[in-house]
Backbone as a ProteinNet text record, in pm:
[ID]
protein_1_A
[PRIMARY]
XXXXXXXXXXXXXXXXXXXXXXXXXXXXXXXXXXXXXXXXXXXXXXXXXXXXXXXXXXXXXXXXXXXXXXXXXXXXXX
[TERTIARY]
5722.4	5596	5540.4	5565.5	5459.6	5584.4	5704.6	5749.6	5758.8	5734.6	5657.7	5536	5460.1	5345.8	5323.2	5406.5	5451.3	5463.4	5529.1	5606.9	5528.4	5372.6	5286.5	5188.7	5125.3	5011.5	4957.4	4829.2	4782.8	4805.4	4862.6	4848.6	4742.6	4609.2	4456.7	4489.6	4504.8	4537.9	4628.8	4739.5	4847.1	4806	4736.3	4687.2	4507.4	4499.6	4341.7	4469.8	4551.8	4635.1	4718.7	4753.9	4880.1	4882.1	4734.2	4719.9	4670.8	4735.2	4716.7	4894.4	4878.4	4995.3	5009	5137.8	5195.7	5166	5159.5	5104.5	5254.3	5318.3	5450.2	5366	5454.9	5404.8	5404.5	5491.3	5493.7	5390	5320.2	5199.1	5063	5123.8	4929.2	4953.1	5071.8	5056.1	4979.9	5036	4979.4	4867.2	4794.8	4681.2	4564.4	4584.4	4515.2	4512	4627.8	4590.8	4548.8	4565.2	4482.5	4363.5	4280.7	4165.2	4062.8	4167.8	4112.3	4153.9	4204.1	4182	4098	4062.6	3879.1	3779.6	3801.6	3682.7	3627.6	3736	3678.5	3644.3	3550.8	3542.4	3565.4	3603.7	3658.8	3761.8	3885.7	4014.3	4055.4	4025.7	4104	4234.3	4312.6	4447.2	4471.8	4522.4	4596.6	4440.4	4487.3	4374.3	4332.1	4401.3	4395.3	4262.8	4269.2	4190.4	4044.5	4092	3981.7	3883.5	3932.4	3884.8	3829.7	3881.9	3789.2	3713.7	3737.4	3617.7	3509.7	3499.2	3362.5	3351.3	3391.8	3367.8	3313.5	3318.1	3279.5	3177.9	3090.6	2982.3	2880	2951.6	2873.2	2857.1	2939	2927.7	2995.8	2925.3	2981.7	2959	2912.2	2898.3	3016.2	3055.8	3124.7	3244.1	3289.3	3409.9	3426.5	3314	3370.1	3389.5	3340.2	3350.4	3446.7	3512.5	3704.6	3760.2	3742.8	3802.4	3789.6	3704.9	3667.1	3715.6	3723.7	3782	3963.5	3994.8	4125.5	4215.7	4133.4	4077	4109.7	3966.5	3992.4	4080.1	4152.7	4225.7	4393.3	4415.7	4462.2	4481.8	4351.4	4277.9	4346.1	4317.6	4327.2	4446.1	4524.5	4681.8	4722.4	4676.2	4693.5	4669.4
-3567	-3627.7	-3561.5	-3451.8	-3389.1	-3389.5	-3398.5	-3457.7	-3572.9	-3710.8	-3815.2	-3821.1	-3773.1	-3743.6	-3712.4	-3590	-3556.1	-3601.7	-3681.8	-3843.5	-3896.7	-3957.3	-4076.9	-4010	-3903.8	-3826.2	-3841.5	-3865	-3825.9	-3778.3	-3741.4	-3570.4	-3481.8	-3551.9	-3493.3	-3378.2	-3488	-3457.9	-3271.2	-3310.7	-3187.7	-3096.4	-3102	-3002.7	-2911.9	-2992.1	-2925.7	-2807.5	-2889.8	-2881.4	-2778.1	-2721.5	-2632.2	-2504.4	-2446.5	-2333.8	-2275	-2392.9	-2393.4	-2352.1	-2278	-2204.4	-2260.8	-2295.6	-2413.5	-2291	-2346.7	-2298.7	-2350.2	-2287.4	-2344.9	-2419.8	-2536.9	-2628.2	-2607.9	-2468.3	-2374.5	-2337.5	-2239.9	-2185	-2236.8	-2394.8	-2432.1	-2441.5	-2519.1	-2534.5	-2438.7	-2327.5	-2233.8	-2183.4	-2173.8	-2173.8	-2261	-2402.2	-2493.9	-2474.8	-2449	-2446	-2338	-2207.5	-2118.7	-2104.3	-2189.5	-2261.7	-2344.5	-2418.7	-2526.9	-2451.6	-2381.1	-2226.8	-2151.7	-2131.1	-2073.7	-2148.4	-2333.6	-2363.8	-2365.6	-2367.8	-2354.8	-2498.5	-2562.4	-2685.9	-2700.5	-2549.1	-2575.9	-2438.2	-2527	-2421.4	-2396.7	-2307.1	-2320.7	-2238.4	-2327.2	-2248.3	-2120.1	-2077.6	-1959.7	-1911.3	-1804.6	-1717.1	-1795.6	-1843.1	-1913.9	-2037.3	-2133	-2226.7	-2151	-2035.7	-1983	-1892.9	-1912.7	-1830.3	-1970.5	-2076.1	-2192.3	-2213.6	-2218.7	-2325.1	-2216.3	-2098.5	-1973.6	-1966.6	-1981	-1983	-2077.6	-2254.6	-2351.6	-2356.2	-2270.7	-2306	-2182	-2068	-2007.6	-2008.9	-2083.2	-2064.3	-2273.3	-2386	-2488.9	-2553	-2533.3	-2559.8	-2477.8	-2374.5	-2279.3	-2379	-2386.6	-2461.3	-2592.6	-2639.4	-2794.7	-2812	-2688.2	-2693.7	-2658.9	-2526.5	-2530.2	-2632.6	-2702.9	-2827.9	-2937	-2943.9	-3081.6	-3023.7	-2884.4	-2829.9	-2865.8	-2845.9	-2852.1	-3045	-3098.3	-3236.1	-3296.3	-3227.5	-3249.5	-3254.3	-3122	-3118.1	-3205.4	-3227.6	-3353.6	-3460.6	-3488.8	-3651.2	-3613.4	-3501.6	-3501.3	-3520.7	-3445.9	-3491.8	-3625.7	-3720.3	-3813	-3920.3
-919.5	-956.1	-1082.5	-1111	-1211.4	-1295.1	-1338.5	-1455.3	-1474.4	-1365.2	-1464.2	-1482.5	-1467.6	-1501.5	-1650.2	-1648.5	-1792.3	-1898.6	-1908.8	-1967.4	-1997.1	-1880.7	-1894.6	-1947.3	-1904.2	-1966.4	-2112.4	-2141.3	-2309.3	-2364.6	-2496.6	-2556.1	-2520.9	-2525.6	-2479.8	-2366.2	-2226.7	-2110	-2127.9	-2237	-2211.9	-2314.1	-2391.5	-2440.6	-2384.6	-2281.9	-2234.5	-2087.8	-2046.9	-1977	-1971.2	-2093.6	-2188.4	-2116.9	-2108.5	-2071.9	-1902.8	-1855.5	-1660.3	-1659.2	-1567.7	-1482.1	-1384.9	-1319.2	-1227.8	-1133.3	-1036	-911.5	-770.2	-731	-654.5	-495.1	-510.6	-402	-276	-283.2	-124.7	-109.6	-204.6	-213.4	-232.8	-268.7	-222.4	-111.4	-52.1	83.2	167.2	162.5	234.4	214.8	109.4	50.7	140.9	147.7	192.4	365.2	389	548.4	591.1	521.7	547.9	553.3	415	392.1	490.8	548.2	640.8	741.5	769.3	934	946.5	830.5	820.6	829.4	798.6	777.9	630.2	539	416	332.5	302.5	238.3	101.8	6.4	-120.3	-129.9	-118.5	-109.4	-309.8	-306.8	-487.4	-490.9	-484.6	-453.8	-606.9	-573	-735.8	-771.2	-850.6	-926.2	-1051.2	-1119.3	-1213.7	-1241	-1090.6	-1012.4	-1020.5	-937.5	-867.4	-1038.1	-1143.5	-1229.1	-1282.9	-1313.8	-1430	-1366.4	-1218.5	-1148.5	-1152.4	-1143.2	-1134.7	-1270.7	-1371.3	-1544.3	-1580.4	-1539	-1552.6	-1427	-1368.1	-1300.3	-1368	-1407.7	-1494.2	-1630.9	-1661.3	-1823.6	-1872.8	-1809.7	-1776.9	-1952.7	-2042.4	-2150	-2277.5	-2244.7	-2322.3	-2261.4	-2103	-2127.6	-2145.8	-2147.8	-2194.3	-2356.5	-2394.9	-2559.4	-2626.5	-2504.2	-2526.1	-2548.8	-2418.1	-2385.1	-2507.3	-2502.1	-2604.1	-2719.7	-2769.7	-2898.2	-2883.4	-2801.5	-2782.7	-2796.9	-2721.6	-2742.2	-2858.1	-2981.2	-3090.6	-3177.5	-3179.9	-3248	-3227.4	-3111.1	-3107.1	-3155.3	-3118.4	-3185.7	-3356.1	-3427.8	-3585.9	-3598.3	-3519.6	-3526.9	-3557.6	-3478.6	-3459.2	-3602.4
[MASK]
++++++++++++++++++++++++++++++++++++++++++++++++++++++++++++++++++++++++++++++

């Protein structure tokens, strides 16, 4: 699934994208049901997850401006 994905995806999409670390499909697994064994209603699997989503609730303007910077420069490519 996530190499056609690959394939169909925006450039946009893979360059906001570039700098996420694959996370192995064993390990969300286990992630999530551990999650939902506690009772947890927002599982963020990997450290990685667990770092944008607390960066983008504290600082939710700095990353959309990555983002949209990264975005951009795309688009100029183009």
């Amino acid at each position: 699934m996530l190499e056609r994905s690959r394939k169909i995806r925006p450039e946009e999409t893979a360059a906001v994208s570039s700098s996420a670390s694959l996370i192995k499909p064993i390990d969300v697994a286990r992630e999530v049901v551990a999650g939902m064994g506690r009772g947890q209603f927002l599982i963020l699997p990997g450290s990685g997850t667990k770092y944008t989503y607390f960066m983008k609730r504290l600082f939710p303007g700095l990353v959309q401006s990555v983002m949209d910077n990264q975005i951009k420069k795309v688009a100029q490519r183009a």
